[in-house]
C-alpha positions as CSV (number, residue, x, y, z in Angstrom):
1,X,70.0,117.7,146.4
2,X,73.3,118.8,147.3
3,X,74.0,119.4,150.5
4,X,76.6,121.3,152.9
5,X,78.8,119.8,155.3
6,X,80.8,120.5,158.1
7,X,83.5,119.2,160.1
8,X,85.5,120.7,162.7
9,X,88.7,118.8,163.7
10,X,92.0,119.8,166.1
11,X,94.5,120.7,164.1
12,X,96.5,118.3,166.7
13,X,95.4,115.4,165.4
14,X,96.8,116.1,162.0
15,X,100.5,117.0,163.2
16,X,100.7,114.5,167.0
17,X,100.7,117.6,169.2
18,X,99.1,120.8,170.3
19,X,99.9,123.5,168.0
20,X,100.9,127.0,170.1
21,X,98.7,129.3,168.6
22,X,99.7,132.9,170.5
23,X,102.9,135.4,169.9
24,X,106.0,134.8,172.5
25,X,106.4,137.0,174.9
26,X,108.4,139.9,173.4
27,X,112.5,139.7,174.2
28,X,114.0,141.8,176.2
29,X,114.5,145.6,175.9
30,X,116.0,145.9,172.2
31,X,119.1,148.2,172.2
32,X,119.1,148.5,168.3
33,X,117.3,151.2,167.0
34,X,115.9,149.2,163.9
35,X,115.3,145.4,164.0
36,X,112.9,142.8,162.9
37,X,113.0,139.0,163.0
38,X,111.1,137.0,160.2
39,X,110.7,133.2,159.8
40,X,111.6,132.4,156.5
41,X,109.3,129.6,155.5
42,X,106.1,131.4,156.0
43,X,107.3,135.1,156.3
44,X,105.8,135.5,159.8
45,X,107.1,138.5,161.7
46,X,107.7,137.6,165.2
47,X,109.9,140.8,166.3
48,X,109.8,143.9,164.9
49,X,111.3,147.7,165.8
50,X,111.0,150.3,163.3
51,X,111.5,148.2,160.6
52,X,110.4,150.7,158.1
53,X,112.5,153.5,159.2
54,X,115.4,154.8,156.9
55,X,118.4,153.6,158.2
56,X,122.3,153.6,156.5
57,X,122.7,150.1,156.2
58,X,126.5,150.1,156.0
59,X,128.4,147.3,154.9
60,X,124.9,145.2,154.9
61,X,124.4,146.9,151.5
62,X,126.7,144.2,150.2
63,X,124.0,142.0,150.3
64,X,122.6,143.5,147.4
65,X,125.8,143.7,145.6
66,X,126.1,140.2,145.6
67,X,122.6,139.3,144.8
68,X,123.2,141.5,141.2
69,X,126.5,139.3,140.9
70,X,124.4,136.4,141.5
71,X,122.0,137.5,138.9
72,X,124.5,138.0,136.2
73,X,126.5,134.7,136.9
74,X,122.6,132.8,136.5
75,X,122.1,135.0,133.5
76,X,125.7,134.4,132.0
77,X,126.4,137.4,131.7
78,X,129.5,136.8,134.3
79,X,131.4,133.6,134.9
80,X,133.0,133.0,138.5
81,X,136.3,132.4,136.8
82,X,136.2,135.5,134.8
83,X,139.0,137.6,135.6
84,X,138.2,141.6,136.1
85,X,141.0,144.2,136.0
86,X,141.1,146.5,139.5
87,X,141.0,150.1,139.2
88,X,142.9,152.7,140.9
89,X,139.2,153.7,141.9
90,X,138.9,150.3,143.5
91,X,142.6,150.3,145.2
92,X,141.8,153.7,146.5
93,X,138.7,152.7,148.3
94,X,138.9,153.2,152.3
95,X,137.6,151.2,155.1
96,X,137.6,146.8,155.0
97,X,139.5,145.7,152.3
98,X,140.5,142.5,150.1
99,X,143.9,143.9,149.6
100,X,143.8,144.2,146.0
101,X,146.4,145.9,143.7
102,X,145.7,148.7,140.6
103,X,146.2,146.5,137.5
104,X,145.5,143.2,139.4
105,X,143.8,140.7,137.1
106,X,141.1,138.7,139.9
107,X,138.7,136.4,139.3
108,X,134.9,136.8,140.0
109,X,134.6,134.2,142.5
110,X,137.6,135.8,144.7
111,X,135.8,139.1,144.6
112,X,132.5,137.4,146.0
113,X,134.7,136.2,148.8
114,X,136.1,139.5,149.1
115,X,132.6,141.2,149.6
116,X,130.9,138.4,151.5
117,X,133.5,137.3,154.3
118,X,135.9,140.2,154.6
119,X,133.6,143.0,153.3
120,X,136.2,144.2,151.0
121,X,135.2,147.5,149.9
122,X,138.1,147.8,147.0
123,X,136.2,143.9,145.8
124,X,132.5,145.8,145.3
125,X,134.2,148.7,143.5
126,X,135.9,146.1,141.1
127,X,132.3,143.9,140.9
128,X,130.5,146.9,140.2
129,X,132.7,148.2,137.3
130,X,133.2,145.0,135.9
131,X,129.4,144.3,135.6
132,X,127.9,147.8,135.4
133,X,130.9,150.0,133.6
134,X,130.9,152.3,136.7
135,X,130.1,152.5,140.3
136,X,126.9,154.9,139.1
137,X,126.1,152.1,136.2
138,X,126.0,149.2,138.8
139,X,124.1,151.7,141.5
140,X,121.5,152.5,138.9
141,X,121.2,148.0,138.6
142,X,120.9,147.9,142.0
143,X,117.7,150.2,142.5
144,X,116.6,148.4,139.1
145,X,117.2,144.9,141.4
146,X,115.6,146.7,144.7
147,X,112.5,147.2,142.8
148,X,112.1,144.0,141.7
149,X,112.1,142.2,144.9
150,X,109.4,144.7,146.5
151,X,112.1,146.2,149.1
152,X,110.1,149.6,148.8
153,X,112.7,151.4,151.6
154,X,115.8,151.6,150.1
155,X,118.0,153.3,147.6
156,X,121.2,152.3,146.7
157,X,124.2,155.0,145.6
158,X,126.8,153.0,145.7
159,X,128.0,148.9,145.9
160,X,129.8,149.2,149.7
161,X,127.3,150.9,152.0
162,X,129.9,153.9,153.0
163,X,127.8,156.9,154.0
164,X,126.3,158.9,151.1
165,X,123.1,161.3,151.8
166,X,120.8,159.0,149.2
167,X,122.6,155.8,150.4
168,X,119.7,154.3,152.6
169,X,117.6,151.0,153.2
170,X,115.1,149.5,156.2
171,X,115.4,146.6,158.6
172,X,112.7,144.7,156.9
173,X,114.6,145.7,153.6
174,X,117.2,144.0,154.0
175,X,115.3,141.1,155.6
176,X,113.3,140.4,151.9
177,X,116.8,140.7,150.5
178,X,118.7,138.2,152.4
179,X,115.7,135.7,152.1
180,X,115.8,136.0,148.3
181,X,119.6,135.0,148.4
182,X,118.8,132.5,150.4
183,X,116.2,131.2,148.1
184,X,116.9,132.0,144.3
185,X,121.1,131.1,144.7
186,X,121.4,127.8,147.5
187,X,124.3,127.4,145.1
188,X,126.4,130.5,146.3
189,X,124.7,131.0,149.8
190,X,127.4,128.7,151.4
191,X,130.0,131.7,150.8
192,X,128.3,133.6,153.5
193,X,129.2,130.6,156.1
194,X,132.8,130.4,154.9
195,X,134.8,131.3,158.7
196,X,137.8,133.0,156.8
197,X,139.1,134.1,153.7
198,X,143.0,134.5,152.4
199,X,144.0,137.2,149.4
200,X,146.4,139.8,149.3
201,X,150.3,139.6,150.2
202,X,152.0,139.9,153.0
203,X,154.9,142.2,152.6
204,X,156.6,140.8,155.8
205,X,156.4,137.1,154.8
206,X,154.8,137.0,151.2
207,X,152.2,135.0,152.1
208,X,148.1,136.0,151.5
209,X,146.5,137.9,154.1
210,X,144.3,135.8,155.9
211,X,141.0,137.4,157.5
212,X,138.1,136.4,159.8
213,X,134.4,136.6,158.5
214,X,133.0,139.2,161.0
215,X,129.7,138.1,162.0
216,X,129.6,137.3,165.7
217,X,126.6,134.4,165.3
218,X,128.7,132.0,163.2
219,X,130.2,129.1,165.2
220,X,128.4,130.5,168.2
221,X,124.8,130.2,167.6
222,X,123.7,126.6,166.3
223,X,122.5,126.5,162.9
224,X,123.6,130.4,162.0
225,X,124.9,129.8,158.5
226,X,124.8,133.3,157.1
227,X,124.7,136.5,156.3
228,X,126.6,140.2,156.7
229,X,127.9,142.9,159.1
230,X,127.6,147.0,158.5
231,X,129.1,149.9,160.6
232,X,129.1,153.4,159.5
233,X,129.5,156.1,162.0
234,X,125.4,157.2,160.5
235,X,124.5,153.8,161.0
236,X,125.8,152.0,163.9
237,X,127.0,148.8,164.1
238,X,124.3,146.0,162.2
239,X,124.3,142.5,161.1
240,X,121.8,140.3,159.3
241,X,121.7,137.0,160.5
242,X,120.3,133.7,159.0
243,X,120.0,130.5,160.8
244,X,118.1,126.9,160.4
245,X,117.4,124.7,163.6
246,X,114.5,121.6,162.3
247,X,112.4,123.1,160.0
248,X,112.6,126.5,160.8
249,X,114.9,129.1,159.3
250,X,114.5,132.7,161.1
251,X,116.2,135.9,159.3
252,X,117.2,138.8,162.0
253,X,118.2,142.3,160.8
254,X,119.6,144.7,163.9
255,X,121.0,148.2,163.1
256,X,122.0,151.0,164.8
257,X,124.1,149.6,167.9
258,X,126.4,151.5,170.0
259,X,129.9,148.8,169.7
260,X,130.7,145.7,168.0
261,X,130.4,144.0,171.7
262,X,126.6,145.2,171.7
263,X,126.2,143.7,168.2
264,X,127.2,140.1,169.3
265,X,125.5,140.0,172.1
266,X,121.8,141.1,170.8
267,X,122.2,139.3,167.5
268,X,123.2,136.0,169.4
269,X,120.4,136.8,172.1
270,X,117.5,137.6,169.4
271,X,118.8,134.3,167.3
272,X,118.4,132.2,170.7
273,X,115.3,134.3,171.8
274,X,113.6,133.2,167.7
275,X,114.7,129.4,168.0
276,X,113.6,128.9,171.5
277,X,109.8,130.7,171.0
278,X,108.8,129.6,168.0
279,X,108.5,126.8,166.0
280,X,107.6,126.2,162.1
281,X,104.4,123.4,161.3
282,X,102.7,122.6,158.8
283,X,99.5,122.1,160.4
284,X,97.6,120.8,156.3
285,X,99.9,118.9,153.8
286,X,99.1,119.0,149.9
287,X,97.8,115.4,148.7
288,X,97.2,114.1,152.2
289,X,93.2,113.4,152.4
290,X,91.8,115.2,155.5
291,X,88.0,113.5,154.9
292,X,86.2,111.2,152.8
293,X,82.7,112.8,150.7
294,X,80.5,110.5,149.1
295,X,79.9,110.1,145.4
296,X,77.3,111.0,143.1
297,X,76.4,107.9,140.5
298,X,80.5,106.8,140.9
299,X,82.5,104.1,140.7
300,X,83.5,104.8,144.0
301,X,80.7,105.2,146.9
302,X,83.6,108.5,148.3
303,X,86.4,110.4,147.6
304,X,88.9,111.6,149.2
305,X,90.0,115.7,149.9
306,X,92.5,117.4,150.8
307,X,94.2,120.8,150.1
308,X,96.2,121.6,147.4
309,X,99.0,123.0,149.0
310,X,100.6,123.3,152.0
311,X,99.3,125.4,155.1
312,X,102.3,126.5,157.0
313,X,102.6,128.4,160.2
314,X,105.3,130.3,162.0
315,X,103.7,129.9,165.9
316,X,104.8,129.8,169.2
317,X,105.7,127.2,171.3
318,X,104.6,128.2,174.4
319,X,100.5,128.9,173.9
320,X,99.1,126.0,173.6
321,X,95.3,126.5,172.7
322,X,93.7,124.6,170.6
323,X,94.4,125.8,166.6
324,X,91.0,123.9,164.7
325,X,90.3,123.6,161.2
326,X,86.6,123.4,159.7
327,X,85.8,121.9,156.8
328,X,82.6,123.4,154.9
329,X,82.0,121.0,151.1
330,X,78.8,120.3,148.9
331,X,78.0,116.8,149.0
332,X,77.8,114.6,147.1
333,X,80.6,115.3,144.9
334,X,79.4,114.3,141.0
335,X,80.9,111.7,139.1
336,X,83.2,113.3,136.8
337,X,84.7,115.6,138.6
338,X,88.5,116.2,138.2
339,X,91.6,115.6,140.3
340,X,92.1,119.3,141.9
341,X,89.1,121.0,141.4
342,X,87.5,122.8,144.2
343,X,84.5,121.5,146.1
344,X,84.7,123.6,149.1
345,X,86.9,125.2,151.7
346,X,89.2,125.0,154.9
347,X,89.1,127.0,157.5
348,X,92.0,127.7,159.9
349,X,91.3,129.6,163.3
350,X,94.5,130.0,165.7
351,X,93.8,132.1,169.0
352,X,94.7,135.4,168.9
353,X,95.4,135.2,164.6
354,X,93.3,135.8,161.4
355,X,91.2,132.9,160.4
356,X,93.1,131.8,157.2
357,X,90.9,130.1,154.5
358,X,92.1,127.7,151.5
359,X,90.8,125.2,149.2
360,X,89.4,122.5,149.7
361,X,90.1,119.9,146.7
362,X,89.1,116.5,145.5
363,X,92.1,114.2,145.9
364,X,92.0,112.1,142.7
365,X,89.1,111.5,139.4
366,X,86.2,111.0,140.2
367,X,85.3,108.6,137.5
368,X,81.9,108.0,136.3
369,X,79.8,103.9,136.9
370,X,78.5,102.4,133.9
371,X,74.6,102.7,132.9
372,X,73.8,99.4,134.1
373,X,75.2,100.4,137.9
374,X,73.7,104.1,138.6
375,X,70.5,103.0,139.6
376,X,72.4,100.9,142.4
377,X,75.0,103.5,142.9
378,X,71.9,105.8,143.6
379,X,69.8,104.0,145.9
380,X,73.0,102.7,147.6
381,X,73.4,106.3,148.5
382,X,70.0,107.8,149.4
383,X,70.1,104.3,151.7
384,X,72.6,105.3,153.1
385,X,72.0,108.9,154.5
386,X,75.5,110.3,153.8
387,X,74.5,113.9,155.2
388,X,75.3,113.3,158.6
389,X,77.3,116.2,160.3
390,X,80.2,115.1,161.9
């Protein structure tokens, strides 16, 4: 008769140190008036300040502007050397600019330059009428693009972020946006690293205009590699940041700050704060075998398990008590059961977290012994008393 087993082991064991199982203390007093932090493998949140709360997200609205670009160029309905003609809409457009001219032919990939490291304002007008026929057209793709990635906070009126009453988004908004660049387009996420970008003409010299990438993380906090600044007068001053140290990639979105000088110094402090607290582990890999269950009338007397994907965690570094797993099966397993099928579960407590519970899987066939050896195969295993608890 089938019976259940159990086996509780330190998660330690499985990754060669004591997991930190509590949240970090919480940084210091947050001047922002939104923010979160999210780590990016596993989605944890490890800082958050009103992250729902309608905000203007400035220039940070880009973000999505791209990510439509991106869309099309994967689609083909764009090509990065396609060249799009710039309105007197565009050239008129106020605030950062790319430095473009009415009647200028420019080429896709030099407007996505233009957004992403000088937030050219006159480069989204001439992305958005290019792709969606009009400013409103492309808006209307935006909210279309919003919904689709489940940021359930924001509506987009038009492609540059400059303050409209309908114009808004949220902290943790932004942050599903940035990691779904960051995920579905690793081919164009490089452009948000790029230090400086050169377009335009000098009327002095003739030369391009050459123009710094504004976000005050790159080159200053190791492993930032990403993503966009805002300011509106409604908004503050924001940025969303990006950064991988190891395994861990963290995502930060601040908005609402008081002075470019206040941005820099809480995005690089929060970024530091992230990297220094937490850690990413996976605590259960996919396809390694965690314990051994014996076999009913195999070829084999056991069979290995293990899970069928892996269990990941965001934790901390600093509290270090004891994560455990316990392992609850049906033994024996029956010959004839398949690679992947489900013969019990795992069980992951963490101090201070929600038990999390997955599958528990057989690691390979278990194939069935000829006629001549299950009488064997079965007294081999009632001899044996495989019901132990361990």
């Amino acid at each position: 008769m089938p019976r259940l087993r159990c086996l509780t082991l330190l998660l330690s064991v499985l990754v060669g140190a004591p997991l930190a199982a509590h949240a970090a203390p919480p940084p210091y007093d947050i001047q922002a008036k939104q923010a979160i932090m999210i780590d990016y493998t596993t989605g944890a949140v490890l800082m958050e300040k009103a992250p729902d709360e309608r905000m203007a997200p400035s220039s940070m609205t880009k973000m999505m502007t791209d990510y439509v670009i991106f869309d099309a160029l994967k689609k083909k309905a764009m090509k990065l050397d396609e060249e799009l003609t710039v309105s007197e809409r565009a050239w008129k457009m106020g605030g950062s600019t790319m430095f473009l001219k009415v009647g200028d032919r420019v080429k896709v990939e030099d407007l996505l330059k233009g957004t992403i490291i000088v937030s050219g304002n006159d480069a989204c007008v001439a992305l958005a009428e290019g792709l969606g026929g009009s400013v409103e057209g492309f808006g209307n793709m935006m909210n279309q693009m919003a919904a689709q990635l489940g940021m359930k906070n924001s509506h987009f009126v038009n492609p540059h972020g400059l303050a409209e009453p309908e114009h808004y988004s949220s902290a943790r908004d932004l942050a599903i946006l940035a990691g779904h660049i960051i995920r579905d387009f690793p081919e164009y996420y490089p452009y948000y690293a790029q230090r400086e970008f050169a377009y335009g003409e000098n009327l002095k010299t003739g030369a391009p205009i050459s123009q710094q990438n504004r976000n005050p993380t790159l080159g200053v906090v190791d492993g930032v590699d990403g993503l966009k600044t805002g300011y509106t007068e409604e908004g503050g001053y924001g940025v969303t940041v990006s950064g991988k140290r190891g395994q861990t990639r963290l995502i930060l979105v601040i908005n609402g700050l008081p002075s470019t000088k206040a941005r820099a110094e809480e995005s690089r402090g929060l970024m530091e704060w992230g990297f220094r607290n937490f850690d990413t582990y996976t605590l259960l890999k996919a396809g390694t075998v965690i314990e051994e269950a014996p076999v009913w009338l195999g070829v084999k007397a056991k069979v290995g398990l293990t899970v069928a994907k892996d269990v990941t965690l965001t934790l901390s570094r600093e509290a270090k008590m004891g994560a455990k797993a316990r392992i609850k099966y049906t033994a024996p397993v029956k010959a004839g059961t398949r690679k992947g099928a489900q013969v019990g579960t795992v069980t992951v407590t963490l101090p201070g977290m929600d038990a999390i519970q997955v599958p528990l899987v057989v690691a390979e066939d278990v194939e069935k012994v000829g006629a001549t050896g299950k009488i064997g195969s079965a007294i081999d295993y009632l001899l044996s008393g495989s019901s132990g608890e361990k």
